[in-house]
C-alpha positions as a printed Julia matrix, in Angstrom:
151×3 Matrix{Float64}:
   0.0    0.0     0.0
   1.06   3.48   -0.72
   0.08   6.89    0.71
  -1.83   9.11   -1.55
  -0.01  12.62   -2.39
  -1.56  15.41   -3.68
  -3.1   19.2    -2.73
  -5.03  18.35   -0.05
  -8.25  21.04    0.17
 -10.86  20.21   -2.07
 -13.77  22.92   -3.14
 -16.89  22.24   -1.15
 -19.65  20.64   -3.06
 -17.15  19.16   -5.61
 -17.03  15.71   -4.17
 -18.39  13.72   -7.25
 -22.21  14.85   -6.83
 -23.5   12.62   -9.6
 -21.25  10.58  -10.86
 -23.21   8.33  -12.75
 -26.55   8.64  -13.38
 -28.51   5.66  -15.69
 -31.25   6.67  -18.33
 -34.63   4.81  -18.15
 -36.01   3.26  -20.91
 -34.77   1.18  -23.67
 -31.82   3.64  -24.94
 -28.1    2.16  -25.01
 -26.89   5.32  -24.11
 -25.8    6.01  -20.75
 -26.09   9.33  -18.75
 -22.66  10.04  -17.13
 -22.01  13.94  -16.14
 -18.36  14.95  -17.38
 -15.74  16.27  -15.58
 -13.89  19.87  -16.71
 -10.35  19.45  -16.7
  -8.17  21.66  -18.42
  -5.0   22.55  -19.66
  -2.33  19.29  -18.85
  -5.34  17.1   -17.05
  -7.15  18.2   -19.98
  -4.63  17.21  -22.78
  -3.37  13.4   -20.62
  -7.41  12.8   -20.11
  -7.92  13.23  -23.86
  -5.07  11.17  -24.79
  -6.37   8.65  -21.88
  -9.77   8.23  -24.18
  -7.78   7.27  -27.24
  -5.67   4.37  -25.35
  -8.97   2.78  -23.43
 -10.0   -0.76  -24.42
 -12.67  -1.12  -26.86
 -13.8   -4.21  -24.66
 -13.0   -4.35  -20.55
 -14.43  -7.52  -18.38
 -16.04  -8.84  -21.23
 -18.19  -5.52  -21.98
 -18.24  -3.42  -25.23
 -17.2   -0.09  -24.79
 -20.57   2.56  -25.23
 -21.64   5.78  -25.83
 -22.14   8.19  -23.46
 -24.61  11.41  -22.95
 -23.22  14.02  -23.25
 -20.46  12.85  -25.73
 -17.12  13.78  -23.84
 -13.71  12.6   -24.55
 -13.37  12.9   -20.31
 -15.91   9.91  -19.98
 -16.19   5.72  -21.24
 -18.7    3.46  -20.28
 -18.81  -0.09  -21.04
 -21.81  -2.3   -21.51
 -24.8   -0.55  -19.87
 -23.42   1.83  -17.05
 -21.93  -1.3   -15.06
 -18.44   0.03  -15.45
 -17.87   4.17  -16.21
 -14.75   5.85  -16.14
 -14.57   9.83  -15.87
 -10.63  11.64  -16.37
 -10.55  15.22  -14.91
 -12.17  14.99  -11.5
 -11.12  16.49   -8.85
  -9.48  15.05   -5.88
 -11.61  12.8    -3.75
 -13.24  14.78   -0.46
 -12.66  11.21    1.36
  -9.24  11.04    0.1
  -6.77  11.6     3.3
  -3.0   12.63    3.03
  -2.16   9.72    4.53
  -5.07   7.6     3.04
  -3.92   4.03    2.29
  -3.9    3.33   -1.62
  -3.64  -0.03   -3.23
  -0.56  -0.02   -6.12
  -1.98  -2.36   -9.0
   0.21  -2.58  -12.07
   2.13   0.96  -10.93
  -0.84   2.61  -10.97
  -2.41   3.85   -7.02
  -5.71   3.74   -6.5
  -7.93   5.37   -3.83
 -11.32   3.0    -2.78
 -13.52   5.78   -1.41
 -15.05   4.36    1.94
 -18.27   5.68    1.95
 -18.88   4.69   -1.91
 -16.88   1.23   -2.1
 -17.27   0.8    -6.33
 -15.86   4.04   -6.5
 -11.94   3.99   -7.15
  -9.69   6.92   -7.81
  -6.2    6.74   -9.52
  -3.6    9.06   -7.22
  -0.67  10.51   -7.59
  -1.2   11.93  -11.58
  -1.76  14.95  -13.18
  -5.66  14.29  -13.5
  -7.4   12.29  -11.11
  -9.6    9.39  -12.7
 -12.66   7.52  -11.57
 -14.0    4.86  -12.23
 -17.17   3.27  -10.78
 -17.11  -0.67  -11.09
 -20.71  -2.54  -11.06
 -21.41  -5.18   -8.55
 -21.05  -8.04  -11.47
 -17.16  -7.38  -12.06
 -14.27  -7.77   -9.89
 -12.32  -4.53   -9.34
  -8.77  -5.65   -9.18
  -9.67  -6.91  -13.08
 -10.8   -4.06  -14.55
  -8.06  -1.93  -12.66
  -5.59  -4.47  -13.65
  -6.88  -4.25  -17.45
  -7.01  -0.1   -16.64
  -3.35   0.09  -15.15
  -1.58   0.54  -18.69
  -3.7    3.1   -20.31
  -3.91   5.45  -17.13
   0.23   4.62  -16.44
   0.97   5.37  -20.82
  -1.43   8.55  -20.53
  -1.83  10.3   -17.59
   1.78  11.27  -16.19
   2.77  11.19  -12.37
């Protein structure tokens, strides 16, 4: 386990107020608010969306609304990844990160499918459905976030 680095105030109300959010109805396209990076979050996030899998824990990669190159989703909602959030509220100094493939990431306590990379120049989440194990899709995460986003 490492210890997560990084500024440590965060702007009230910022804590990931809806991260994901799931359409009714029969559309295959699945609500997920985007994050506003900008300038080098910005730029590693975008290049982050070009180096994703098209297919992670057996699901196909899908479109999201509103298009954003800060957001995937694969298969209905059940796992959604957003680049260029800010840092977790939950997220401690000294808060204990697990290290999976050289990548850190931060479970967040009160949300436990929630898991935050540390330690880069943009923060990214990703929520992980109850169906899928999250050391596999972290492991199968580890190289794109590691190649993209730099420490």
């Amino acid at each position: 386990m490492r210890k997560a680095k990084g500024p440590v105030g965060t702007t009230p109300g910022v804590a990931i107020v809806a991260a994901l959010a799931l359409l009714a109805g029969c559309s295959s396209t699945v609500h997920v608010e985007p994050p506003t990076p900008a300038g080098e979050a910005a730029a590693a996030c975008r290049t982050l969306d070009a180096a994703l899998p098209k297919t992670l824990d057996g699901l196909d990669r899908t479109d999201s609304e509103p298009p954003s190159p800060y957001v995937a989703v694969w298969g209905d909602g059940q796992i959604a990844l957003r680049c260029g959030v800010p840092r977790p509220a939950a997220m401690e100094p000294t808060a204990e990160v697990a290290d999976i493939n050289g990548v850190g990431w931060f479970q967040d306590p009160r949300r436990p499918a929630l898991f935050t990379s540390t330690n880069r120049v943009a923060y990214v989440e990703v929520t992980i459905g109850k169906d899928h194990q999250p050391g596999a899709v972290l492991v199968d995460l580890a190289g794109p976030v590691k190649s993209s986003i730099p420490e």
